[in-house]
C-alpha positions as CSV (number, residue, x, y, z in Angstrom):
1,X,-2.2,1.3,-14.7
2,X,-1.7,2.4,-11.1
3,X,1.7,1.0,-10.6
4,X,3.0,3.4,-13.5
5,X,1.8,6.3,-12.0
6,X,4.0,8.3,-9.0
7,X,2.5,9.0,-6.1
8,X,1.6,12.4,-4.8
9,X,2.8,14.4,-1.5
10,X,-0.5,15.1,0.3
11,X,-0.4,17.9,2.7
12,X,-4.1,17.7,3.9
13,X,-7.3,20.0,3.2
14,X,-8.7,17.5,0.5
15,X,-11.4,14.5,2.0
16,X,-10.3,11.0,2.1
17,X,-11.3,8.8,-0.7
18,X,-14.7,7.1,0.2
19,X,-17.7,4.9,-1.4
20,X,-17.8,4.0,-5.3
21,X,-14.3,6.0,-6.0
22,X,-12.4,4.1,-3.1
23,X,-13.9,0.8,-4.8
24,X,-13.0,1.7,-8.1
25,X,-9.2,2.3,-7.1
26,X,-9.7,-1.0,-5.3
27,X,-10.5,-3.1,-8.2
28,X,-7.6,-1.6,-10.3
29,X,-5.0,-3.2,-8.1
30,X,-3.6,-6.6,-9.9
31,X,-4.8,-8.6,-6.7
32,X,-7.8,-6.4,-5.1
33,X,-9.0,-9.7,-3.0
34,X,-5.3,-9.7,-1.6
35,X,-5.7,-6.0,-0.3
36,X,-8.7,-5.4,2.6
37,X,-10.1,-2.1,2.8
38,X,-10.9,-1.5,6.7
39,X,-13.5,1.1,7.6
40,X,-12.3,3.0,4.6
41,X,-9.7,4.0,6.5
42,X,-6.3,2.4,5.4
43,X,-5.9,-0.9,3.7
44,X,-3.8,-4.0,4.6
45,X,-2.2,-6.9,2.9
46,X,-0.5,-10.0,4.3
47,X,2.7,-11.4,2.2
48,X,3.8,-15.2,3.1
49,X,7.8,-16.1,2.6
50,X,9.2,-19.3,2.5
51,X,11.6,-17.9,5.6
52,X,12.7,-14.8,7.3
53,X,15.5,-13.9,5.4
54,X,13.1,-13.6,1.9
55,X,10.3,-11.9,4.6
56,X,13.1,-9.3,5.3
57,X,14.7,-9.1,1.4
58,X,10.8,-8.1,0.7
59,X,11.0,-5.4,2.9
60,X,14.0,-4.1,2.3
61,X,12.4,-3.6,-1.8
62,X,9.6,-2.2,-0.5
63,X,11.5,0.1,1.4
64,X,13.6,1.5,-1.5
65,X,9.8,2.2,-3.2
66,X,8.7,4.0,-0.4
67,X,11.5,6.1,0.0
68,X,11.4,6.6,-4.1
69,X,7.7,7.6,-3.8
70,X,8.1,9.4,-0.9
71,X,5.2,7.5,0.3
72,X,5.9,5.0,3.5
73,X,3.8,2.0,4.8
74,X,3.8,1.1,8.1
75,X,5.5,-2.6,8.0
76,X,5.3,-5.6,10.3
77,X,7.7,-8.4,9.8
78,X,7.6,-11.6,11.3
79,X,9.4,-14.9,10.7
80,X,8.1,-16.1,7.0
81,X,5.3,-13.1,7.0
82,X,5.0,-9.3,6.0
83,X,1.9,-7.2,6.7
84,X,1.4,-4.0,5.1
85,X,-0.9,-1.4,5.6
86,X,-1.5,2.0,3.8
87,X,-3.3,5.4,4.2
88,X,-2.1,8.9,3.9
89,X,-1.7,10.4,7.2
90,X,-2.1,14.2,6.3
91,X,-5.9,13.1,5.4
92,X,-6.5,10.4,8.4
93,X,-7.6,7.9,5.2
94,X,-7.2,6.9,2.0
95,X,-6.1,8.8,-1.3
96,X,-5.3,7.4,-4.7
97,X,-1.1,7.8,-3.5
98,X,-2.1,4.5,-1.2
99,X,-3.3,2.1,-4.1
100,X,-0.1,3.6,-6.6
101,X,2.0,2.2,-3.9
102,X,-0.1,-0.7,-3.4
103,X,0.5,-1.6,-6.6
104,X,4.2,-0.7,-6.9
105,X,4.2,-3.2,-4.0
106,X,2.4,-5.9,-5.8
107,X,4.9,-5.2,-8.5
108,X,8.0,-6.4,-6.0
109,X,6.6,-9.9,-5.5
C-alpha cells in the first residue's frame, strides 16, 4: 500500500515516471479519480472544507507529512478549498515519492 511506504530523497539522473508505470502508480491511490495527472508532469488534487479554518487545520497536517517525508507539495489555500499539486523537482516530473505522499495525503482527510 503506498501510503505505508516512505518516500525517497531524489537527487536527479533517473527519468521521470511516464506511460503504463505512471498509470499503475495512479490507480494504486485510494481515490485515483480525485488526483489528475497533467502532461505527466506533476499531479493535482482539489480538497473542499466546510470553512477556512478546517481548509487551514488540513494544511497545517499535510504540512507535518511533508516535512516528515521530506517531501513538500506546493499548496494553495483558499477560503473552504485546498489544492495540491506534486512532482519531484530534482527530475522536472513525476516519481513514485509523489503518489506515497499522495496517499499519505489522502490518509489526513
Amino acid at each position: 500500500m503506498l501510503a505505508d511506504q516512505k518516500c525517497v530523497p531524489c537527487h536527479g539522473g533517473v527519468p521521470s515516471l511516464k506511460g503504463e508505470k505512471l498509470a499503475d502508480l495512479h490507480r494504486q491511490l485510494a481515490e485515483p479519480a480525485q488526483w489528475n495527472i497533467v502532461n505527466q508532469h506533476h499531479i493535482v488534487r482539489a480538497f473542499k472544507f466546510p470553512d477556512f479554518k478546517s481548509a487551514l487545520a488540513f494544511v497545517n497536517r499535510v504540512g507535518g507529512v511533508a516535512e516528515e517525508q521530506g517531501h513538500h507539495p506546493d499548496i494553495l489555500l483558499g477560503w473552504a478549498k485546498v489544492e495540491i499539486t506534486l512532482w519531484t523537482h530534482a527530475v522536472d516530473g513525476l516519481t513514485e515519492s509523489d503518489f506515497i505522499m499522495a496517499a499519505k495525503i489522502d490518509q489526513l482527510l
